[in-house]
N, C-alpha and C positions, 0 to 999 in steps of 0.2 A: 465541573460539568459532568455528565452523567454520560456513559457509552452510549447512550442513543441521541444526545446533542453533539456528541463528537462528530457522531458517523453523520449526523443532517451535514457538518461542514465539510465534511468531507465526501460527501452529495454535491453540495452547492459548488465545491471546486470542481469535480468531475463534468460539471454542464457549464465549466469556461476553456474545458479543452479541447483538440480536434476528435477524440476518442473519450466516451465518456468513462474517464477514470479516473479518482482521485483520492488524494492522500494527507492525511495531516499527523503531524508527531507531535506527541504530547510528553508532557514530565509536571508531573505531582496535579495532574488534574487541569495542568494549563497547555494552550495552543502554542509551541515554540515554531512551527513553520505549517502551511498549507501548500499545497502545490498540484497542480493538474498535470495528463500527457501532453506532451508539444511535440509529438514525432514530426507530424507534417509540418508544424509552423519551424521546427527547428533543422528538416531534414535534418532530425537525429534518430535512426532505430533506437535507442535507449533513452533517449528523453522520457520516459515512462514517469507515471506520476510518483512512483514509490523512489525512484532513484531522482527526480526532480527535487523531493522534498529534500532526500539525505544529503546530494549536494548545496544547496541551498543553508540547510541546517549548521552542516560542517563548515560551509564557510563562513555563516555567520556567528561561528563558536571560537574559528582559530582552532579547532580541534576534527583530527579522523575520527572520534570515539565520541558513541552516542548512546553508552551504555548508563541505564537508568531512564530510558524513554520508549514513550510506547507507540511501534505506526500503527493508526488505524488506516485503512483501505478500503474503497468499495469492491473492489472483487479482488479474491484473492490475489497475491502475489505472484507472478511467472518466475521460472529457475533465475534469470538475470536478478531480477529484483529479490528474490531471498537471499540470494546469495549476496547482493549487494547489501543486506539488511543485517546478517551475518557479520560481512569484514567489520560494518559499522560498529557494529554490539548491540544491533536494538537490543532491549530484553521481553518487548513483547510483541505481536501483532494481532489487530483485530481486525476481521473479515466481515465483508458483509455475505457478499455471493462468492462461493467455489468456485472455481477454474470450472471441476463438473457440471455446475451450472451454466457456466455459458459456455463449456461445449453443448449441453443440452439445448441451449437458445441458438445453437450453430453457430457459435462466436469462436474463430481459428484460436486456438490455446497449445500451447504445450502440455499435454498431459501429464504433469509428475508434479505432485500436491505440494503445499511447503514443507509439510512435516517431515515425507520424504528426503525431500533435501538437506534439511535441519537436522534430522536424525544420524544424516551420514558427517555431522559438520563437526568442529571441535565447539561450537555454543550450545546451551542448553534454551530456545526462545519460546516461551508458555504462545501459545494458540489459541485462538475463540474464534470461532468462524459463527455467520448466521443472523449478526445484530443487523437489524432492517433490512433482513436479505430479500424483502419482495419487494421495498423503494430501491436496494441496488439494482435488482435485475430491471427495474422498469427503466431504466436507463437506455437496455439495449432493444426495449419492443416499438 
C-alpha cells in the first residue's frame, strides 16, 4: 500500500474516535494494527490514538519491541506519544498535519515537535510529516 492509502486508514480510524485522531502501524507495506483516541470513552488521558495502536500491537506480538514498523498518524504525535513511540522502537513515523497546524486551527497541543523529542532520545526515528495534510486538518474544521 502506498503512504497516501495508509494515511486514508488511518483517517477512516480517526472518524471512529471521541477526538479525531488516528493511527495505524505498519511493517513491510502491511497493516499490523489500527486504532483511534478513546480518552473520553475510556476516561483515559493517554488513551491517544498513537499509544492505542502500540499497546494494542505489543500485545498482540507478545513483544515491547516494535522496531522495524512504521506509525503513520494524522496529526503529529504529542511528547506522550513520541516518546511512547520511542521506548517501543518504532523506526518510523508518518504525519499528516503538525502539532503547528492545529495549534494554528486553535487545537490545545503541547508545543514541542517530535523531532525535538527524538533528537534528545537514545533512537534515531526517520520523520515525514505533510502526507494528506489538508484531509487531516479537515478533520478539525
Amino acid at each position: 500500500m502506498s503512504p497516501e492509502e495508509l494515511m486514508r486508514v488511518a483517517l477512516a480510524e480517526a472518524k471512529q474516535g471521541n477526538t479525531p485522531f488516528g493511527a495505524v502501524i505498519v511493517k513491510d507495506g502491511e497493516i499490523a494494527i489500527a486504532a483511534h483516541n478513546t480518552v473520553k470513552r475510556d476516561y483515559d488521558p493517554s488513551a491517544h490514538a498513537e499509544v492505542n495502536a502500540i499497546r494494542l500491537l505489543t500485545k498482540k506480538l507478545n513483544s515491547t519491541s516494535l522496531e522495524g514498523y512504521t506509525l503513520y498518524t494524522t496529526c503529529e504525535p504529542c511528547p506522550m506519544c513520541t516518546t511512547a513511540s520511542i521506548w517501543a522502537g518504532i523506526s518510523e513515523i508518518i504525519i499528516g498535519a503538525s502539532i503547528k497546524d492545529l495549534i494554528e486551527l486553535g487545537v490545545p497541543q503541547i508545543d514541542l515537535s517530535c523531532e525535538e523529542i527524538i533528537a534528545k532520545s537514545f533512537r534515531n526515528i526517520k520523520v515525514t510529516k505533510g502526507i494528506l495534510k489538508s484531509d487531516c486538518l479537515s478533520l478539525f474544521k
